[in-house]
mmCIF file of the N, C-alpha and C atoms, coordinates in Angstrom:
data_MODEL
# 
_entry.id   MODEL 
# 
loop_
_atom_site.group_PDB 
_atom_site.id 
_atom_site.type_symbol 
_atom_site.label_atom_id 
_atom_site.label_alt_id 
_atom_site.label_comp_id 
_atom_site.label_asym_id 
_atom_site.label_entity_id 
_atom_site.label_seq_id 
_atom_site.pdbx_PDB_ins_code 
_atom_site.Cartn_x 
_atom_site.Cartn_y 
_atom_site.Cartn_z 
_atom_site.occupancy 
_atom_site.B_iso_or_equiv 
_atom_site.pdbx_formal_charge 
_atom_site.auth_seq_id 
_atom_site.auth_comp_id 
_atom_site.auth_asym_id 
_atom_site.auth_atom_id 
_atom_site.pdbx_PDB_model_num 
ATOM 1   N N  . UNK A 1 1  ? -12.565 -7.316 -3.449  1.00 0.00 ? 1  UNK A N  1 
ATOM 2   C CA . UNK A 1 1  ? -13.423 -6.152 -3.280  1.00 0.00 ? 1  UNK A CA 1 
ATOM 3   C C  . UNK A 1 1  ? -14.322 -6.049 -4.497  1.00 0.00 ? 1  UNK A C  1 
ATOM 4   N N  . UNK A 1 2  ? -15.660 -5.928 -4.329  1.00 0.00 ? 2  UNK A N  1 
ATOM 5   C CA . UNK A 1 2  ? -16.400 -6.122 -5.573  1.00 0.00 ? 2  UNK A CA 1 
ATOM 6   C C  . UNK A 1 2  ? -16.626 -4.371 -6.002  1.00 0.00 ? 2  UNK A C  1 
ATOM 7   N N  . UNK A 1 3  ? -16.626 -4.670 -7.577  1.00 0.00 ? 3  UNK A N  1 
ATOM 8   C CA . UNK A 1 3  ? -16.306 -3.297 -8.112  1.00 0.00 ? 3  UNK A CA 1 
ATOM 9   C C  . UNK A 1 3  ? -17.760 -2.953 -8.271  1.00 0.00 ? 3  UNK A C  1 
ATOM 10  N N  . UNK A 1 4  ? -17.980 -1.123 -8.378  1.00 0.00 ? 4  UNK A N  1 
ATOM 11  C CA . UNK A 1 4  ? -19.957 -0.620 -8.121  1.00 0.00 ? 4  UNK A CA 1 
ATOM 12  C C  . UNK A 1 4  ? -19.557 0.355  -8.580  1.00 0.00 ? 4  UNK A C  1 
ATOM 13  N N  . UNK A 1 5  ? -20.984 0.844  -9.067  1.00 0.00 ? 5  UNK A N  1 
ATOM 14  C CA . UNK A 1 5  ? -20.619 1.981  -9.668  1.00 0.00 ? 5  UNK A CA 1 
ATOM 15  C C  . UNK A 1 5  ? -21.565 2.866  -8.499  1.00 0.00 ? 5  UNK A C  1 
ATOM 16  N N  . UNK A 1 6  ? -22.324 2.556  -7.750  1.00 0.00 ? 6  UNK A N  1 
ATOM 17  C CA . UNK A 1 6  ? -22.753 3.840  -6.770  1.00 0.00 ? 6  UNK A CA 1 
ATOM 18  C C  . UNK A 1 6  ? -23.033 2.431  -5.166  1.00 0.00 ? 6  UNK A C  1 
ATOM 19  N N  . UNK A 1 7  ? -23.434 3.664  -4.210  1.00 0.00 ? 7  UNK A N  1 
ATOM 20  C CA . UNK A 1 7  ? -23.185 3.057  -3.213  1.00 0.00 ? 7  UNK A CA 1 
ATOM 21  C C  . UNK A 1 7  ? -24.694 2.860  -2.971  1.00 0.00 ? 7  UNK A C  1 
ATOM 22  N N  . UNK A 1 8  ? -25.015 1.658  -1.861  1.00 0.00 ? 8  UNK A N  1 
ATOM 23  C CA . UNK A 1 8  ? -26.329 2.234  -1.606  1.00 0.00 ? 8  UNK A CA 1 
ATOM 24  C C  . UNK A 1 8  ? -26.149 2.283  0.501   1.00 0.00 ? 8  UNK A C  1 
ATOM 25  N N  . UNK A 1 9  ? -27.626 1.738  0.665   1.00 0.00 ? 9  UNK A N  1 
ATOM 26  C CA . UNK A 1 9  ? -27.231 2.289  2.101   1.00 0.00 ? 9  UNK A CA 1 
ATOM 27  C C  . UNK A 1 9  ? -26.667 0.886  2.859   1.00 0.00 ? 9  UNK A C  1 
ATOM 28  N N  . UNK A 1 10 ? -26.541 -0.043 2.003   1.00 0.00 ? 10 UNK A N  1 
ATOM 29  C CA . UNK A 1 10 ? -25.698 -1.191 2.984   1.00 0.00 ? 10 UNK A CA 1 
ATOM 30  C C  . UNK A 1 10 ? -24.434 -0.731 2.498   1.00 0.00 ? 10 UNK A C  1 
ATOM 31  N N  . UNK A 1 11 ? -24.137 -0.407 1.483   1.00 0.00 ? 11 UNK A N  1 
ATOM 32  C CA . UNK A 1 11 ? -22.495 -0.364 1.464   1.00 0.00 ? 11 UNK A CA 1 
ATOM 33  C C  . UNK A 1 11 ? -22.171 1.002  2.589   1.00 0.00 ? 11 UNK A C  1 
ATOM 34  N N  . UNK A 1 12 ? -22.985 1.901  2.430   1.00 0.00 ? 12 UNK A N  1 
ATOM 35  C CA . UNK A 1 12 ? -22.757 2.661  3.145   1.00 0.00 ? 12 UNK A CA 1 
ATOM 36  C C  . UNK A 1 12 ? -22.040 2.351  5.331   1.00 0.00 ? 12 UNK A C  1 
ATOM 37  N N  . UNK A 1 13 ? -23.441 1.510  5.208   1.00 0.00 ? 13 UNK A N  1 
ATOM 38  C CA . UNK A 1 13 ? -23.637 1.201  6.568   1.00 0.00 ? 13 UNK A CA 1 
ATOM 39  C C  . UNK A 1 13 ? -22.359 0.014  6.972   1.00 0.00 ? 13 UNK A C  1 
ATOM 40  N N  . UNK A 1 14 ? -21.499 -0.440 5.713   1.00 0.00 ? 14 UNK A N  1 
ATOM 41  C CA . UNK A 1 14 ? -20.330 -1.454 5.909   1.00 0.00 ? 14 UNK A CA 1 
ATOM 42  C C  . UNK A 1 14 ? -19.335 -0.561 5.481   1.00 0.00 ? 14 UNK A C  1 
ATOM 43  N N  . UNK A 1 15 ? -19.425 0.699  5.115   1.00 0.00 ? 15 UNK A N  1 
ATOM 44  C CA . UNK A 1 15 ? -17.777 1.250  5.028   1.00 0.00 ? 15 UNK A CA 1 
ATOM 45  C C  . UNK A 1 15 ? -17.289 0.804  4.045   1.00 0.00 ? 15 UNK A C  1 
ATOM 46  N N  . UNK A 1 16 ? -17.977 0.597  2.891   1.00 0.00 ? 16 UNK A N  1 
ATOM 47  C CA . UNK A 1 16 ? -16.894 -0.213 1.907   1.00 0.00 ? 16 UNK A CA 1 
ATOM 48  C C  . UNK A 1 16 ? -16.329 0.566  0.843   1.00 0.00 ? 16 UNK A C  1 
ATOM 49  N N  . UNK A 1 17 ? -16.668 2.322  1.077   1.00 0.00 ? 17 UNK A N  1 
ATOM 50  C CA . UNK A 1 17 ? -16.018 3.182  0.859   1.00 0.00 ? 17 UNK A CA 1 
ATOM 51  C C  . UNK A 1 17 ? -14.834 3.083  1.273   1.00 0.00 ? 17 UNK A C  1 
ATOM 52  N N  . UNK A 1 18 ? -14.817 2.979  2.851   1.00 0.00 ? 18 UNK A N  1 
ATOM 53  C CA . UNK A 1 18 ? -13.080 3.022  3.349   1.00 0.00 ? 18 UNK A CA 1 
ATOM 54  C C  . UNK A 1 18 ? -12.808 1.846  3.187   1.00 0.00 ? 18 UNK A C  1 
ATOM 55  N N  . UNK A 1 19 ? -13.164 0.715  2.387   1.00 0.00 ? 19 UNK A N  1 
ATOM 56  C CA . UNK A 1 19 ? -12.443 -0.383 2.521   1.00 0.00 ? 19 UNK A CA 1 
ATOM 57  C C  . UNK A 1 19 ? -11.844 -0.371 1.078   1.00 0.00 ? 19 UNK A C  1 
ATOM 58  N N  . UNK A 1 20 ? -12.753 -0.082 0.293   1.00 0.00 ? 20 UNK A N  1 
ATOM 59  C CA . UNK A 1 20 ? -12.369 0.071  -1.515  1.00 0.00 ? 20 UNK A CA 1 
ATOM 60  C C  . UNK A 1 20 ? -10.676 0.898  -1.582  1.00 0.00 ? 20 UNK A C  1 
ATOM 61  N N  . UNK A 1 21 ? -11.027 2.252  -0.689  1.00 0.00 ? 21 UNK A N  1 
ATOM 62  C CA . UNK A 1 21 ? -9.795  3.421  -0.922  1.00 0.00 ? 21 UNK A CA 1 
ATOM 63  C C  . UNK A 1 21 ? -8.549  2.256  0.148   1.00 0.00 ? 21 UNK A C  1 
ATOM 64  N N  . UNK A 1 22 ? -8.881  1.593  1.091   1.00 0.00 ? 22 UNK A N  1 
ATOM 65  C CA . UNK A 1 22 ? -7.372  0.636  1.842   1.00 0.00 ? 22 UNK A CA 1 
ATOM 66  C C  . UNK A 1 22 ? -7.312  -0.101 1.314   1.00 0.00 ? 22 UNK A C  1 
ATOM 67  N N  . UNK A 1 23 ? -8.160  -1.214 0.230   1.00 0.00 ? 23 UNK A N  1 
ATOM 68  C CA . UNK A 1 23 ? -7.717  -1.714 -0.430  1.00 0.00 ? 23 UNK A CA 1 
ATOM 69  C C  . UNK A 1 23 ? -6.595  -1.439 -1.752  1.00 0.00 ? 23 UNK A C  1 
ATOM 70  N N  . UNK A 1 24 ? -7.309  -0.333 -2.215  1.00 0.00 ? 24 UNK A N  1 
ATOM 71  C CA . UNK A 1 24 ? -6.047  0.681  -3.055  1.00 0.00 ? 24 UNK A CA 1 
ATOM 72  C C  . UNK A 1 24 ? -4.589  0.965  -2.487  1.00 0.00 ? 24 UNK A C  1 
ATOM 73  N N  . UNK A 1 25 ? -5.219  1.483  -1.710  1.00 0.00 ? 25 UNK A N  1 
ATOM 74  C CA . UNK A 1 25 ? -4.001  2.132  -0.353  1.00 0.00 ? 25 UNK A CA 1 
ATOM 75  C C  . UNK A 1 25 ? -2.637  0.795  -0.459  1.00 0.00 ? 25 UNK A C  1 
ATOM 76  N N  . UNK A 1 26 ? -3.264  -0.153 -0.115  1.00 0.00 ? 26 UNK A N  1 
ATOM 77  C CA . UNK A 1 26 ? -2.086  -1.533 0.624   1.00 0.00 ? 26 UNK A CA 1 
ATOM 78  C C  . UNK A 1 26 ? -1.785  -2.458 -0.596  1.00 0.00 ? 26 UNK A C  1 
ATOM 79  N N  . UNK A 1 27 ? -2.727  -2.303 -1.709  1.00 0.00 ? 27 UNK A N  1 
ATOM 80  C CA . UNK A 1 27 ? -1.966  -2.929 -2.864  1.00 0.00 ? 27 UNK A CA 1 
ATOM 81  C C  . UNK A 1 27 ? -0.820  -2.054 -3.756  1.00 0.00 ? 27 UNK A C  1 
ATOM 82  N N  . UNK A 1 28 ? -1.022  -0.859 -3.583  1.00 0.00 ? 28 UNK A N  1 
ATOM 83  C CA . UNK A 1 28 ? 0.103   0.279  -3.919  1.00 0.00 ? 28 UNK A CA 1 
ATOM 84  C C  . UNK A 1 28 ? 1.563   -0.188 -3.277  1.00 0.00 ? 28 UNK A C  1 
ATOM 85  N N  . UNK A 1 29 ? 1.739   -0.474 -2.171  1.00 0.00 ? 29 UNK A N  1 
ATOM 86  C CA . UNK A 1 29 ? 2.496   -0.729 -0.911  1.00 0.00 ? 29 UNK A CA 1 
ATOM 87  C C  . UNK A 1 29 ? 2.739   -2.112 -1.531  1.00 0.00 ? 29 UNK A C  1 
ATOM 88  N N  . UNK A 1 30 ? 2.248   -3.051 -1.776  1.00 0.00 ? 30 UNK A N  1 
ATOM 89  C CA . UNK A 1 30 ? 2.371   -4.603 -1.761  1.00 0.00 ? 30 UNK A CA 1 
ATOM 90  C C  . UNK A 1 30 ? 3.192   -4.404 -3.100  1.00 0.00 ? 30 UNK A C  1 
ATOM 91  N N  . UNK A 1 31 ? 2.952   -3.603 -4.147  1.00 0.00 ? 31 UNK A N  1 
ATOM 92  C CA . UNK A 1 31 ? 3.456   -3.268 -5.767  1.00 0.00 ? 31 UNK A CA 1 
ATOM 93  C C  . UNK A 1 31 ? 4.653   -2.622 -5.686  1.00 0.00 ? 31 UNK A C  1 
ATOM 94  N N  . UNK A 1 32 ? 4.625   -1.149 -5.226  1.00 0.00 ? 32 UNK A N  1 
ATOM 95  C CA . UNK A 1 32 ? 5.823   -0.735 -4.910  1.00 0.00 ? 32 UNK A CA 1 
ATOM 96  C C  . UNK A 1 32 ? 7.247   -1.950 -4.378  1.00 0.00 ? 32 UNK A C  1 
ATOM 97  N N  . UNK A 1 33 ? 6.772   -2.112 -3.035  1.00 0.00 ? 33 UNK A N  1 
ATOM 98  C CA . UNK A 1 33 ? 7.955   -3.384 -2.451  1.00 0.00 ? 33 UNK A CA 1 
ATOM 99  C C  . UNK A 1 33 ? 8.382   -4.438 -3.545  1.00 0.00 ? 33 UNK A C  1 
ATOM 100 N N  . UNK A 1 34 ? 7.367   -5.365 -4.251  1.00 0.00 ? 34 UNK A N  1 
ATOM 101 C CA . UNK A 1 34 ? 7.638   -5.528 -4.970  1.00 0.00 ? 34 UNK A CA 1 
ATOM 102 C C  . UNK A 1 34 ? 8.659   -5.545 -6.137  1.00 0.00 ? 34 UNK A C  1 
ATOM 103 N N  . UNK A 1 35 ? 8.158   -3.702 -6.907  1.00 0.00 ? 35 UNK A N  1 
ATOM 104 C CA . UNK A 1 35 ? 9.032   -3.630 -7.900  1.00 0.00 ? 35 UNK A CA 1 
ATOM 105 C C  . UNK A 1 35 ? 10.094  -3.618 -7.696  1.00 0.00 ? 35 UNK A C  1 
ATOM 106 N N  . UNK A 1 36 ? 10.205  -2.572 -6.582  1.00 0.00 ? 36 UNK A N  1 
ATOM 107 C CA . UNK A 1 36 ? 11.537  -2.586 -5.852  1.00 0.00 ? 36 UNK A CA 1 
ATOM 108 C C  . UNK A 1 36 ? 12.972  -3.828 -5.856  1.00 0.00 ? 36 UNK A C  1 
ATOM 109 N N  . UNK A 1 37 ? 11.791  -4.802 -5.266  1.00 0.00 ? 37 UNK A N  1 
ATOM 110 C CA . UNK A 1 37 ? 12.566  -5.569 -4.939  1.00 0.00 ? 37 UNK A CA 1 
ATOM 111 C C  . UNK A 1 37 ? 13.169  -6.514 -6.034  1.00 0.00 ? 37 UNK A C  1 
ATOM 112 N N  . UNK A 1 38 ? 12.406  -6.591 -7.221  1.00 0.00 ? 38 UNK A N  1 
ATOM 113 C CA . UNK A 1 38 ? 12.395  -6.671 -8.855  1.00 0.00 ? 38 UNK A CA 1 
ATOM 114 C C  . UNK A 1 38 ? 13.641  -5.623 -9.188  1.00 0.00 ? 38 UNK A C  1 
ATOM 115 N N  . UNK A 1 39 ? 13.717  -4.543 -9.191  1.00 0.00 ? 39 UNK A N  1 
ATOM 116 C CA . UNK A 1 39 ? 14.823  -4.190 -9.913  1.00 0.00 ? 39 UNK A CA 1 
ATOM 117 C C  . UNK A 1 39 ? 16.033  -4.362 -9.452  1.00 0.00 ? 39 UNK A C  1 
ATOM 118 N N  . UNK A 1 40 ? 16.085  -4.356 -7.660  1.00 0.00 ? 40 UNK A N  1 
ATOM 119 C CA . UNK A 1 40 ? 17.509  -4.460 -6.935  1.00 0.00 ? 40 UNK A CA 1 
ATOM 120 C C  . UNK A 1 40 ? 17.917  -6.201 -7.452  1.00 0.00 ? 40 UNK A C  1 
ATOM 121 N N  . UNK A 1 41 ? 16.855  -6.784 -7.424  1.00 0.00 ? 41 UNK A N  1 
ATOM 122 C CA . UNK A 1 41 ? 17.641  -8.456 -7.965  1.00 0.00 ? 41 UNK A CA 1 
ATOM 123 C C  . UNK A 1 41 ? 18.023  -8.438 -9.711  1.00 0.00 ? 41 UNK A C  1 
ATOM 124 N N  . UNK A 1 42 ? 17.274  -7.597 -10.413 1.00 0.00 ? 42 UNK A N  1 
ATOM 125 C CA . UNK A 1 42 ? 18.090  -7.658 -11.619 1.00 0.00 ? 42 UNK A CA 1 
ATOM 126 C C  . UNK A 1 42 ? 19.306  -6.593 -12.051 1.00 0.00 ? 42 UNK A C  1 
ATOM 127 N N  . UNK A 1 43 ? 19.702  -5.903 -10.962 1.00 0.00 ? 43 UNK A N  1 
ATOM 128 C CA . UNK A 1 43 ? 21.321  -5.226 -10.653 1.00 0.00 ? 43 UNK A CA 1 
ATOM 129 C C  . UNK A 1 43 ? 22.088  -6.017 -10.882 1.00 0.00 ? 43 UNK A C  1 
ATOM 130 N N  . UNK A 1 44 ? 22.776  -5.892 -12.018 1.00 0.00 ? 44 UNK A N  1 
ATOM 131 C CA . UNK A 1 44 ? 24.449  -7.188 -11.952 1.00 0.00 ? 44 UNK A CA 1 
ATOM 132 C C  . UNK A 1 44 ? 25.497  -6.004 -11.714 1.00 0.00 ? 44 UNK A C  1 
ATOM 133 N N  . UNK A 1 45 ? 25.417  -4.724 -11.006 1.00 0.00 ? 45 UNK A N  1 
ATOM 134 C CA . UNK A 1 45 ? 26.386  -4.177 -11.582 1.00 0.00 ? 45 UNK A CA 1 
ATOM 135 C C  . UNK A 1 45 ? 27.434  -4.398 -10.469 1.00 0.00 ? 45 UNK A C  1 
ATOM 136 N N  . UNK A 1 46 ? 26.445  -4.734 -9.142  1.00 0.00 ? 46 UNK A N  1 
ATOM 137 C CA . UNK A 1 46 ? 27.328  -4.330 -7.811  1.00 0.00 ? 46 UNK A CA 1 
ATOM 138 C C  . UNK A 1 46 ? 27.903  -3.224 -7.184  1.00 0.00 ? 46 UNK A C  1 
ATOM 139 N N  . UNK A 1 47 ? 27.246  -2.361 -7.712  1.00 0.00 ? 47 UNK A N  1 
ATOM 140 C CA . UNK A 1 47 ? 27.654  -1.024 -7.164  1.00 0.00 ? 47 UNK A CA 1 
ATOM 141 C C  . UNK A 1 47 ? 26.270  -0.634 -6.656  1.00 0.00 ? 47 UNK A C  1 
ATOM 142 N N  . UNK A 1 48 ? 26.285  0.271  -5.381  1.00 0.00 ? 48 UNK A N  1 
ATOM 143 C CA . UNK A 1 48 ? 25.053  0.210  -4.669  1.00 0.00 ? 48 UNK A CA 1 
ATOM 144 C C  . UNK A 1 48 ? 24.301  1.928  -4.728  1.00 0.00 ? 48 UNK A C  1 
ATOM 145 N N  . UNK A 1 49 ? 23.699  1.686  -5.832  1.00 0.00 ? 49 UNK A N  1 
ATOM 146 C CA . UNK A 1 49 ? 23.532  2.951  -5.863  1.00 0.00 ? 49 UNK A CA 1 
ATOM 147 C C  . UNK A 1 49 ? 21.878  3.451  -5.709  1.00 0.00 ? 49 UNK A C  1 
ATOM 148 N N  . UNK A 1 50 ? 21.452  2.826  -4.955  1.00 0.00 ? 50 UNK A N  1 
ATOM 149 C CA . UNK A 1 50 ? 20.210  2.622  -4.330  1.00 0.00 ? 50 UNK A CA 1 
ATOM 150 C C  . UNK A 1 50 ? 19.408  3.403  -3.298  1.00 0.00 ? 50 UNK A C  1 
ATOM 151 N N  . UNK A 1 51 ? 20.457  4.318  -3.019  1.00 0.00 ? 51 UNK A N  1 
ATOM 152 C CA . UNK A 1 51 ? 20.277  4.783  -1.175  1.00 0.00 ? 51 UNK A CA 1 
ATOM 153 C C  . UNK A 1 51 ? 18.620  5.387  -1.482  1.00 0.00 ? 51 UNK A C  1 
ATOM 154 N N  . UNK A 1 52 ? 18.140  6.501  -2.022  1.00 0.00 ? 52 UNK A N  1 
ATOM 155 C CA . UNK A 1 52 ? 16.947  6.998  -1.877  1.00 0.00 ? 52 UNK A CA 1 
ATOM 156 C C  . UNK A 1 52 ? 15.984  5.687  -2.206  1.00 0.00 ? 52 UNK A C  1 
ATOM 157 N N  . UNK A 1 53 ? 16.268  4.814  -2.867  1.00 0.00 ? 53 UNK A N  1 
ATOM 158 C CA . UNK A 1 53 ? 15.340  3.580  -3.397  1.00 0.00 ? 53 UNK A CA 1 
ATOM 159 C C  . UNK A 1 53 ? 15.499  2.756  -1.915  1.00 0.00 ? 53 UNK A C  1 
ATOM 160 N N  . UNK A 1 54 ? 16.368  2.626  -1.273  1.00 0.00 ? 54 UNK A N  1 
ATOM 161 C CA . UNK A 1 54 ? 17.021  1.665  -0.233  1.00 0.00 ? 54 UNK A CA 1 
ATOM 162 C C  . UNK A 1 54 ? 15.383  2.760  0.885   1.00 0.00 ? 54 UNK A C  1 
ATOM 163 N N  . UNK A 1 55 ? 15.449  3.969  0.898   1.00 0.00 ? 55 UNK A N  1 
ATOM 164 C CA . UNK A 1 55 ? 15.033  4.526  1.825   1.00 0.00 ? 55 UNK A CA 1 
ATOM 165 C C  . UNK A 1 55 ? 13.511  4.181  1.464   1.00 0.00 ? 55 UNK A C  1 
ATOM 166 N N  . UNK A 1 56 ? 12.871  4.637  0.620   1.00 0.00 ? 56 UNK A N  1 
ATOM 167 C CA . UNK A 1 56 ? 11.622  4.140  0.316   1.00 0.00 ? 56 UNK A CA 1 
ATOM 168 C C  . UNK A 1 56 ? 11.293  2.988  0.577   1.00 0.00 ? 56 UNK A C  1 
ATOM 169 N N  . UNK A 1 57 ? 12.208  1.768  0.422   1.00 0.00 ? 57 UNK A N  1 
ATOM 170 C CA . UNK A 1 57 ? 11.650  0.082  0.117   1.00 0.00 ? 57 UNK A CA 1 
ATOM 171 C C  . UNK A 1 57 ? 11.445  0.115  2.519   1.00 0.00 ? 57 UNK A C  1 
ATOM 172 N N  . UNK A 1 58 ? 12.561  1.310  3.245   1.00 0.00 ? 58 UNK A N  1 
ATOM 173 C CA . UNK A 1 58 ? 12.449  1.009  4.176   1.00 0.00 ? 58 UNK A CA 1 
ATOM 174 C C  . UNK A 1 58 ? 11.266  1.214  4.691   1.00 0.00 ? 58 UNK A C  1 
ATOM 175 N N  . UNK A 1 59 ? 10.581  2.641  4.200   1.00 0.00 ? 59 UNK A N  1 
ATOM 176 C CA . UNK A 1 59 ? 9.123   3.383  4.334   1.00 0.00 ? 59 UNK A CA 1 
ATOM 177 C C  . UNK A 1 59 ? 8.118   2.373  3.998   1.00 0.00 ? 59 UNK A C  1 
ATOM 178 N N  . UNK A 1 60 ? 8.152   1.954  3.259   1.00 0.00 ? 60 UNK A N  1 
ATOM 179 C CA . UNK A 1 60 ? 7.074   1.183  2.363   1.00 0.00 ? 60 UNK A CA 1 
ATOM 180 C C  . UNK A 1 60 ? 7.157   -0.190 3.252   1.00 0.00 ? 60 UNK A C  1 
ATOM 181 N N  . UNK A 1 61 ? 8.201   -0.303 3.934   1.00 0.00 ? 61 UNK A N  1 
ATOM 182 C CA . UNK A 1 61 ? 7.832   -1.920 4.881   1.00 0.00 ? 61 UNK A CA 1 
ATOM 183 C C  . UNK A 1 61 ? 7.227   -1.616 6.223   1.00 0.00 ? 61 UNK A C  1 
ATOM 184 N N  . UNK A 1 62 ? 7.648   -0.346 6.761   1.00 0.00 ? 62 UNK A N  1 
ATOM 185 C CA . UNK A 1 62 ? 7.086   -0.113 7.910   1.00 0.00 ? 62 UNK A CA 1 
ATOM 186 C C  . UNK A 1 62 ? 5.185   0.268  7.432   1.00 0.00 ? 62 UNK A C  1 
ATOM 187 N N  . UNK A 1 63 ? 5.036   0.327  6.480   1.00 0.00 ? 63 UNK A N  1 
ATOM 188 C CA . UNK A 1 63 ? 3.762   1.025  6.266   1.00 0.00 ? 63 UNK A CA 1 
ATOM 189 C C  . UNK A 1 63 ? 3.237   0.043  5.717   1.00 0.00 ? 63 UNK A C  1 
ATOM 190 N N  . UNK A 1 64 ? 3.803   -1.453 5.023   1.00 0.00 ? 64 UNK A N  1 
ATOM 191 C CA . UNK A 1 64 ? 3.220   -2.598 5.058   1.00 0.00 ? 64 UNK A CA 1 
ATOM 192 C C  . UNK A 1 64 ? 2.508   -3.425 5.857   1.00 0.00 ? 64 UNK A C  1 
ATOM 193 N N  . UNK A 1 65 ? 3.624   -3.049 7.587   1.00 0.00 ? 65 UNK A N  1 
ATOM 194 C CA . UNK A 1 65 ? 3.663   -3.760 8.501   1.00 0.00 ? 65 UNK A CA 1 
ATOM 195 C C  . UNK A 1 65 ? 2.580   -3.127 9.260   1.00 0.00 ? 65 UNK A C  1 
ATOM 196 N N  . UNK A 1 66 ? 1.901   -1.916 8.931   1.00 0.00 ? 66 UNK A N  1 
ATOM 197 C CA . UNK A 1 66 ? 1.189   -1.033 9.714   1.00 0.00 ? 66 UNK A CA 1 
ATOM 198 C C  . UNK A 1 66 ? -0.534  -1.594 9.075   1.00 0.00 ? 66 UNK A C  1 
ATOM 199 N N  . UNK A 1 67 ? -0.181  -2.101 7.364   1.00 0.00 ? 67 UNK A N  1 
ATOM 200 C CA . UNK A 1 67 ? -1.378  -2.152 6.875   1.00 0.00 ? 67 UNK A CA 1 
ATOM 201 C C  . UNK A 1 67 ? -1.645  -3.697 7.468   1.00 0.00 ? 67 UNK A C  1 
ATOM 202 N N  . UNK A 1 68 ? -1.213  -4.433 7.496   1.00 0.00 ? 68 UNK A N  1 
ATOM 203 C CA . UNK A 1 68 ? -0.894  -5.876 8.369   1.00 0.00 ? 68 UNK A CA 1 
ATOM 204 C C  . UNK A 1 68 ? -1.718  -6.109 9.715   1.00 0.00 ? 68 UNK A C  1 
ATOM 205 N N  . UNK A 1 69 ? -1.062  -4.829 10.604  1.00 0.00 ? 69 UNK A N  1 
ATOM 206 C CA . UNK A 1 69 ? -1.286  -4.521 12.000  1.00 0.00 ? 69 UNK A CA 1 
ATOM 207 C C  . UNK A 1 69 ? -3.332  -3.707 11.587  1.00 0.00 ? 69 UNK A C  1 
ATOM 208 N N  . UNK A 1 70 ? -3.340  -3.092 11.100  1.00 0.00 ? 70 UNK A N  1 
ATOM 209 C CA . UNK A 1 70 ? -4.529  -2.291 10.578  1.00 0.00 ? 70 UNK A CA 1 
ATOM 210 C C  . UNK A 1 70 ? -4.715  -1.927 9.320   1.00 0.00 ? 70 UNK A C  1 
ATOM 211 N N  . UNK A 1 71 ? -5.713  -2.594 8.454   1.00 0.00 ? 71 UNK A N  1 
ATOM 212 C CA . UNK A 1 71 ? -5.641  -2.256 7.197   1.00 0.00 ? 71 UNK A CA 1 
ATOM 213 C C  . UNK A 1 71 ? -5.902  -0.927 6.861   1.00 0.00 ? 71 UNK A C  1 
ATOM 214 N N  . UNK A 1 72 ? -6.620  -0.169 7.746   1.00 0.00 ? 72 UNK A N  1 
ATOM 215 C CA . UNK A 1 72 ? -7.553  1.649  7.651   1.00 0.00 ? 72 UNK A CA 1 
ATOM 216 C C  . UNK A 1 72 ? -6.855  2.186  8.008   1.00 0.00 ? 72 UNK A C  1 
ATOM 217 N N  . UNK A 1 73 ? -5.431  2.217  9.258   1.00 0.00 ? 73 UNK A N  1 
ATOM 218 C CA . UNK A 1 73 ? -5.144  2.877  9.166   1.00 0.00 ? 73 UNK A CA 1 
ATOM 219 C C  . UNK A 1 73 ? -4.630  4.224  8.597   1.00 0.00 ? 73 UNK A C  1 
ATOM 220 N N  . UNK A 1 74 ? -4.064  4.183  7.271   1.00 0.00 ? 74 UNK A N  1 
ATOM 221 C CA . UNK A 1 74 ? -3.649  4.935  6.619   1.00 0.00 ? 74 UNK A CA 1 
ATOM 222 C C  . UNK A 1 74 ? -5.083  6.285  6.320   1.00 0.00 ? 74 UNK A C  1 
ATOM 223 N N  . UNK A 1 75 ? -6.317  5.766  6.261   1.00 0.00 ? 75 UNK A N  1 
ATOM 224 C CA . UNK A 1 75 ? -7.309  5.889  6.052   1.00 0.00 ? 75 UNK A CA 1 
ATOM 225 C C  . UNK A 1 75 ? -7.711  6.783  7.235   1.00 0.00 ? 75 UNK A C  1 
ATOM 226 N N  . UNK A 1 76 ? -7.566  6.326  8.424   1.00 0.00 ? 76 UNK A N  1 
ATOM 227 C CA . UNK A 1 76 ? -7.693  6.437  9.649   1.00 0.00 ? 76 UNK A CA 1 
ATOM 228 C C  . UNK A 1 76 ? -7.519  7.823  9.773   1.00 0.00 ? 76 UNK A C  1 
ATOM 229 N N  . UNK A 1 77 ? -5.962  7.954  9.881   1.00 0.00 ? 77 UNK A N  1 
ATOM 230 C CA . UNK A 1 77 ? -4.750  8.998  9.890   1.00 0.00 ? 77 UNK A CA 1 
ATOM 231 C C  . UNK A 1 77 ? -5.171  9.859  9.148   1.00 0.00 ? 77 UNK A C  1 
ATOM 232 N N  . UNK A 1 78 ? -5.455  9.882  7.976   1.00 0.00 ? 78 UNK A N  1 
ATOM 233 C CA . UNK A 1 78 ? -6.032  11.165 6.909   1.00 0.00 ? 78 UNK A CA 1 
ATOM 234 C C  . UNK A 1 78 ? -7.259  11.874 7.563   1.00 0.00 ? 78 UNK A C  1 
ATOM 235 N N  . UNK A 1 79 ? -7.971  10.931 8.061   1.00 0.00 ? 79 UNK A N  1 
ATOM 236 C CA . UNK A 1 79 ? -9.666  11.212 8.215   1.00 0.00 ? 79 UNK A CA 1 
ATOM 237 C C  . UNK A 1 79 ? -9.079  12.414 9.768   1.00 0.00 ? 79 UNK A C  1 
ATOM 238 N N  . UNK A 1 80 ? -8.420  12.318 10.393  1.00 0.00 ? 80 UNK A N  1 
ATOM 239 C CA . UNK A 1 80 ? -8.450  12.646 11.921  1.00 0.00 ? 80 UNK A CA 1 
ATOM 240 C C  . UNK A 1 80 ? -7.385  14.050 11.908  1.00 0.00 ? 80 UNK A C  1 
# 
């Protein structure tokens, strides 16, 4: 996504407003899972004490799988 400091009327006329904010949107999502998944592999303790983290990493895949399926959605959903 190329970075601007104002829009003009082609960016306008390509949406790259809503593409700049889903690009934000789904790399948040791609980072989160991620870290996530970064701290549960450096756990040696074996005790599972994860559940609200367990619940998020579940949120954050369905809403991966959604940015996958439609990148705007999220975008979409707010706007409507």
């Amino acid at each position: 996504m190329p970075t601007t400091l104002w829009w003009d009327e082609t960016d306008i006329a390509k949406n790259r407003m809503d593409a700049l904010i889903a690009c934000g949107q789904f790399t948040v999502c791609y980072e989160l899972i991620d870290y996530i998944l970064e701290l549960k592999k450096a756990d040696t303790s074996g005790i599972d004490h994860f559940k609200e983290i367990d619940q998020l990493l579940e949120a954050l895949k369905k809403d991966w799988k959604a940015f996958n399926d439609n990148p705007l959605w999220l975008l979409e959903d707010y706007n409507s």
